[in-house]
C-alpha positions in Angstrom: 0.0 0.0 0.0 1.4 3.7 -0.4 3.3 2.6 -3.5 3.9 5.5 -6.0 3.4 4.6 -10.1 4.9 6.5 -12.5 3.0 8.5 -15.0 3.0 6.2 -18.5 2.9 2.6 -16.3 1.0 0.3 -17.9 -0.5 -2.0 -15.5 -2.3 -5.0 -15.9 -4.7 -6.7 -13.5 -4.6 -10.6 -13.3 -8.8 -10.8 -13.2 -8.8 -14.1 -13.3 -6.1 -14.8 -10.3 -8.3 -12.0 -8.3 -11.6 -14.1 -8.8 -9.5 -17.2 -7.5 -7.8 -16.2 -4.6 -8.6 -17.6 -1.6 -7.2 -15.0 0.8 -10.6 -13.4 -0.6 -12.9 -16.0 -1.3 -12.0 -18.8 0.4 -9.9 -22.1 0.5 -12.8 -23.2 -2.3 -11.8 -20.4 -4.5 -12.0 -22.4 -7.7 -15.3 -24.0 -7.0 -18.1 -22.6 -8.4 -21.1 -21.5 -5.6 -22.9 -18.6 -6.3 -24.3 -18.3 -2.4 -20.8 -16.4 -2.0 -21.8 -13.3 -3.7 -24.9 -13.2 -1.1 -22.2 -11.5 1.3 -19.8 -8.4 0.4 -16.5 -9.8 -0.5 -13.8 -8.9 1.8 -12.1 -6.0 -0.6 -14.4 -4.0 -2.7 -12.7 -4.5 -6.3 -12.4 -8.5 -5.5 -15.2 -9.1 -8.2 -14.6 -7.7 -11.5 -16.9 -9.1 -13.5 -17.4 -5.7 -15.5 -13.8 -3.6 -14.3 -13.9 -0.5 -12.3 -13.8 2.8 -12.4 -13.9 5.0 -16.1 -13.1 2.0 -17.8 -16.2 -0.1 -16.7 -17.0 -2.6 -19.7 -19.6 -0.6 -21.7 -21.6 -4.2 -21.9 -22.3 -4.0 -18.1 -25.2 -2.1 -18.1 -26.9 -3.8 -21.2 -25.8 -7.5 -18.9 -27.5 -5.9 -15.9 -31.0 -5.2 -18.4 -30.7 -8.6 -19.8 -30.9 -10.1 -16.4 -34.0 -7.8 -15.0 -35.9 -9.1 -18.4 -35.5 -12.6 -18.0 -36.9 -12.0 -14.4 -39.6 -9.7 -15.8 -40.1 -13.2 -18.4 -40.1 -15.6 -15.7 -42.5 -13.9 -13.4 -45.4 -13.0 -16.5 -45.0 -17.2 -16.8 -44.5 -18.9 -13.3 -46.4 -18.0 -9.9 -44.6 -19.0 -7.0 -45.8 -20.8 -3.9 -43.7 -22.1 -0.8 -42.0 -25.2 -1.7 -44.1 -27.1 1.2 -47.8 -25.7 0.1 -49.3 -27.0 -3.4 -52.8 -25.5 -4.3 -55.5 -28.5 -4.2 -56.3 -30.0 -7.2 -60.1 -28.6 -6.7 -59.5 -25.2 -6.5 -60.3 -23.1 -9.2 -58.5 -19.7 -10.4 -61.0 -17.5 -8.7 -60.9 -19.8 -5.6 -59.5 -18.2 -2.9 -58.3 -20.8 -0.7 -55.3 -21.5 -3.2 -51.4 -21.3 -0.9 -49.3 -17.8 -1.2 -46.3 -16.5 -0.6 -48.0 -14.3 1.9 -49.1 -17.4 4.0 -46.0 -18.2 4.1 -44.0 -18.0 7.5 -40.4 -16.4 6.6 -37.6 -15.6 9.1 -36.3 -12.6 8.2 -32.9 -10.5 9.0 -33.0 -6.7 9.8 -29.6 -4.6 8.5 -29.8 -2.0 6.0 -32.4 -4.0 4.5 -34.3 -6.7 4.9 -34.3 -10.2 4.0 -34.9 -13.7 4.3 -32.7 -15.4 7.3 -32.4 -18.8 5.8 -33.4 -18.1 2.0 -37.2 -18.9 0.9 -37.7 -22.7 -0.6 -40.6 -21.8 -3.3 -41.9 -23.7 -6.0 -42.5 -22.6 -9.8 -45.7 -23.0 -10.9 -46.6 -22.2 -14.8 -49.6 -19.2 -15.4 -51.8 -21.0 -17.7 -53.3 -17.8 -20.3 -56.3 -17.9 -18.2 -54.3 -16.9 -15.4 -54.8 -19.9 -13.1 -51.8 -22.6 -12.5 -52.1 -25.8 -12.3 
């Protein structure tokens, strides 16, 4: 730290030794388990997906869009239920003893925001064009 860089220096970042090393991520560094991102990672340029700084890549924020419209896609199709309630077989679409999210009973952590404590188990259900699922 404190180290001075000439003017002119080219540097180069080893991206791909950063998103392996395990004095940030882990002895399982190589592995690949998505739950890690869940918490900050220990420096705050260990995950450079997209850079930093003025040269961000210029495809992050078209990535970041893609993502949101494949959720946008999956929620017009699926409904989601807590993985331990299915709706009955008899109920109908304007039944209104089908299971919800909202009945669902979710432990939750308080910090700057607030989430689930243990993650939510659901299940996907497919919207029929009706708008019922099955």
């Amino acid at each position: 730290m404190g180290k001075t860089i000439p003017a002119g220096t080219a540097l180069w970042m080893p991206i791909w030794v950063i998103h392996r090393d395990p004095s940030i991520w882990g002895e399982d560094a190589s592995l690949f388990r998505p739950d890690r991102h869940a918490r900050p990672p220990r420096h705050p340029l260990a995950n450079l997906s997209f850079g930093a700084g003025p040269r961000t890549c210029i495809g992050m924020r078209f990535a970041i869009m893609e993502a949101k419209m494949l959720l946008v896609r999956i929620f017009q199709k699926f409904t989601f239920i807590p993985a331990d309630q299915l709706p009955s077989s008899s109920s109908s679409s304007s039944s209104s003893s089908s299971s919800s999210i909202d009945d669902a009973k979710i432990n939750v952590r308080v910090r700057t925001t607030v989430a689930p404590a243990d993650g939510v188990m659901v299940r996907a259900l497919p919207i029929h064009k009706h708008g019922s699922y099955k």
